[in-house]
N, C-alpha and C positions, 0 to 999 in steps of 0.2 A: 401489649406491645404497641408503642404508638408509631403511627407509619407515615412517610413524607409524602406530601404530596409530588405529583407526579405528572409530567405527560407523554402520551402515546402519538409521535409521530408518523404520516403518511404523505407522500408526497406522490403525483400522477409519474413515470405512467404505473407505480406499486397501486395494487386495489388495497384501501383501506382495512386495517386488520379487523376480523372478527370478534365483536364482543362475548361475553360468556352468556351460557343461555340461562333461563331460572333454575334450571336445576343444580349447575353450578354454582351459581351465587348464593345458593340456598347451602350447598355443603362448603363455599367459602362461608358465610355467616358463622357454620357450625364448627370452622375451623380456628375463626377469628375472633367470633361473641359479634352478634348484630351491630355494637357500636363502635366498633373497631375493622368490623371487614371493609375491603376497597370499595368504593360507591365509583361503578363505573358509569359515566357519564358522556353522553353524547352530543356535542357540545362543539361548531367548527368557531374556530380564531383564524380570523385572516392575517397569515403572514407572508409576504413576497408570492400570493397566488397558488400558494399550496393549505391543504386545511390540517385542520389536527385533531386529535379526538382527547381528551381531557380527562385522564385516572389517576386512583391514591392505589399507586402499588406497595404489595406487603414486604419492601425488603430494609432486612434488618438492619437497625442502625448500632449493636453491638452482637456479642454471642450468646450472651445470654437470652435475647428477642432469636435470635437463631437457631439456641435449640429446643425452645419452645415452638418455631416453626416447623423444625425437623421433628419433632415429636406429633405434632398434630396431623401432618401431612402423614407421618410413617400411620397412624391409628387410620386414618381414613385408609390406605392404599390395604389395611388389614380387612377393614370392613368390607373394600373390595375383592378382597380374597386373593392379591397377590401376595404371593407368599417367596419372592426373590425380588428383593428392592437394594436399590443403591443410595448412599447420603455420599455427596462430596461438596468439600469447600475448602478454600484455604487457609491455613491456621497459625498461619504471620500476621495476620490481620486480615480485614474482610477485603481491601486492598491490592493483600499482596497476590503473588503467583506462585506453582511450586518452584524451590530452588532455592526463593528472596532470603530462605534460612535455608544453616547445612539441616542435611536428611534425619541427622539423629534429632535434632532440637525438634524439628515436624514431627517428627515421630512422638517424642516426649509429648507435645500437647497435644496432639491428637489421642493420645492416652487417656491427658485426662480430659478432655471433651469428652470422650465414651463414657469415662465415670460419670460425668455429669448428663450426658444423654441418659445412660441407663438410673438414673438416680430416678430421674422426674419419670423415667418411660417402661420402665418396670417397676411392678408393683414388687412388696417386698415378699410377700405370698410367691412370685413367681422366681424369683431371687434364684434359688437354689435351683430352677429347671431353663436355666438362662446359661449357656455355655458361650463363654467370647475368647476366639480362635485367633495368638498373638503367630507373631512369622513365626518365632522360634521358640526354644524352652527359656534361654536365658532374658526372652522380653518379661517370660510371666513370671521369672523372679523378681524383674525389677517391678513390673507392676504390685507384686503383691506386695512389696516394700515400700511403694511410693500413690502413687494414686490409689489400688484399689486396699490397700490396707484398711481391713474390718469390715471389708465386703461378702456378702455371702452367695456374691457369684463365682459361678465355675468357671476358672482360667487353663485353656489348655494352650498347645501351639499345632502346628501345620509341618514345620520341617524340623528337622535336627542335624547337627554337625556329622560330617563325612569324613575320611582319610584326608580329602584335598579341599577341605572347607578354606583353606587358603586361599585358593583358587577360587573360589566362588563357589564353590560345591558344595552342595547340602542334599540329603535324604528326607524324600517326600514319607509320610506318617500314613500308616496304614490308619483309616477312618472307623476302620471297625476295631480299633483298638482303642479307640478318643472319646466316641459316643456311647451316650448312656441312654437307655430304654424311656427313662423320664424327662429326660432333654424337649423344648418343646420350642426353642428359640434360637438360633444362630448368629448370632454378630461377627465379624472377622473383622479384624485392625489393620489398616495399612497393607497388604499383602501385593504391593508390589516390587520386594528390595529385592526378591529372587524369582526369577522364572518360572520358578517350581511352587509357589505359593500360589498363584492362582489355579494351576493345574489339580493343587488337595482340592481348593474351594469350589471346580467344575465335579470332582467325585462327590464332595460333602453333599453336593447339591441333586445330584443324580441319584446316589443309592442311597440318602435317607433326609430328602426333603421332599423333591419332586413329587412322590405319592403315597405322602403321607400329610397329617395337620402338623407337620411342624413348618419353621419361617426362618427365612435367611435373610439379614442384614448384614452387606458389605458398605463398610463405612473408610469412608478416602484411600480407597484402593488404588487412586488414580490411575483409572480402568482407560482413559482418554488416548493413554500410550498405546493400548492394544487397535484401539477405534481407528487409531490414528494412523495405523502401521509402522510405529517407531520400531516394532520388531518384525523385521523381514519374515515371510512366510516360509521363504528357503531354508531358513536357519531355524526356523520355531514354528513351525508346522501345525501345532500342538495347539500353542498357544495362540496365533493367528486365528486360527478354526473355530475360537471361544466365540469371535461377533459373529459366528451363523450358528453356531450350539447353542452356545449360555447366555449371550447379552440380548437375541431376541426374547426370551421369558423374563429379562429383568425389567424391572419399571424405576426410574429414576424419580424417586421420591422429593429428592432433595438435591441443589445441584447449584454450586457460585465459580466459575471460571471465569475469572480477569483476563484482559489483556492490556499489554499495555502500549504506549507510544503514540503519535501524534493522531491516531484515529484508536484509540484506546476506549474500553467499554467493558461492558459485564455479560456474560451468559446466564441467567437467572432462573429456576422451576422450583414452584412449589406447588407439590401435590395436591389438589388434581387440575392447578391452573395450566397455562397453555407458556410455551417458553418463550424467554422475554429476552429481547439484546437490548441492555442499558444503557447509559452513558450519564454519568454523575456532573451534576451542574451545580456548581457552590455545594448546597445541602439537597437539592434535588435530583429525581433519579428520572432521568426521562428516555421512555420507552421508544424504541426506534422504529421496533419490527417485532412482532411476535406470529407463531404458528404453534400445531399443536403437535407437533413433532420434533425431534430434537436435531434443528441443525446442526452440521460438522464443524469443526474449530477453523478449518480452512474456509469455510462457506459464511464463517460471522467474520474473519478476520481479513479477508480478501475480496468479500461482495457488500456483505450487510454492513459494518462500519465504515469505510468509507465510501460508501453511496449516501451514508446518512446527513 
């Protein structure tokens, strides 16, 4: 994957960001191949009396480099032994934000992104003990009609139609009825169209991953809406409760949120680097501000980007 160059800005009175130590740059090498990983470099340019620090950051310049990043990042975070990870990006282009398309077209290529994630990222041996949890029954018709046709992974769903599915209402899936004893892997699709779809995926996670070797990947769950408190706690209690239950065990493997507008930029992490606020210059990505924690969307989009 070849990667643009890049620079990491700091300007006083922000303390300059911290570089990765060797044992990072050693498991970036083994993420990247020796002659391809970022060569971070310390290095100031004097501009207007502020300095800069000078890096080739790893961010893709299509999806295919994309989900070879997400695949390498998910194998390391395995090695590490987290076993509840998150991948999200946007799948309008590396560009857009969610919405830029209606829900169902996201939805469609997020589909088949998973097919091509699991393609490269399960092996064919594991095929068959790889369960991928769609929102509903009628997703995994269409997927087995359309992207995952002649695949020998197990497609199940999370909710099913209700009396007043009209209304919004769907029936959460009893989890001891979906899993199978040989099951060794968990993916879940998109699981943010109902309510009730993350709430299988805090059980799935609880009564048969948590303490056991099996592994959950939620893939563009856009999980940011709960982070965020787009859903009032008064009214979803449930689901609110998820950032102190479920999102502290999760590790965010992979992760690209745009913003846009006159101080418009990127949220960028790949596993096990440290997160990055971008901002796209012609063809280059240059780094604003990075930490090793994941700042909030209000905290890049109201302090970090415009200060930069």
């Amino acid at each position: 994957m070849a990667l643009s160059n890049s620079t990491v800005a700091s300007s006083a009175p922000l303390a300059i960001p911290s570089l990765p130590n060797s044992k990072n740059i050693e498991r970036i090498d083994s993420l990247l191949g020796p002659s391809r990983a970022p060569k971070f470099i310390a290095r100031s340019i004097s501009r207007n009396g502020s300095s800069f620090l000078q890096s080739d950051l790893p961010f893709p310049r299509d999806y295919d480099e994309l989900l070879q990043q997400a695949k390498k990042a998910t194998e390391l975070a395995l090695v590490d032994g987290k076993k509840l990870m998150e991948i999200e990006f946007p799948t309008s282009g590396l560009e857009s934000v969610p919405g830029d398309a209606e829900g169902g077209i996201e939805m469609t290529a997020s589909m088949q992104l998973i097919r091509e994630f699991c393609d490269c990222f399960v092996s064919p041996e594991k095929a068959t003990r790889t369960r991928i949890f769609f929102p509903e029954a009628n997703e995994v018709k269409f997927a087995r009609k359309s992207a995952f046709e002649g695949s020998s992974l197990k497609l199940d769903y999370l909710t099913k139609p209700s009396f007043f599915e009209d209304f919004g209402f769907v029936e959460k899936v009893k989890m001891t009825d979906r899993v199978k004893p040989e099951d060794e892997l968990f993916l879940v699709a998109y699981p943010y169209f109902n309510v009730n779809e993350m709430l299988v995926v805090e059980e799935l996670y609880r009564e048969f991953v948590a303490n056991t070797t099996r592994k959950l990947i939620i893939f563009n769950g856009e999980l940011d809406r709960i982070r965020s408190g787009y859903y009032p706690s008064f009214f979803y209690p449930k689901l609110a409760s998820l950032s102190k239950t479920l999102f502290p065990m999760m590790e965010t493997v992979y992760y690209i949120h745009n913003f846009k507008g006159r101080n418009g930029g990127t949220l960028f992490r790949c596993y096990p680097g440290p997160w990055k606020v971008l901002r796209k210059v012609k063809n280059t990505h240059i780094c604003l501000h990075q930490q090793e924690v994941m700042p909030s969307l209000k905290e890049v989009a109201l302090d970090i980007l415009p200060s930069a």
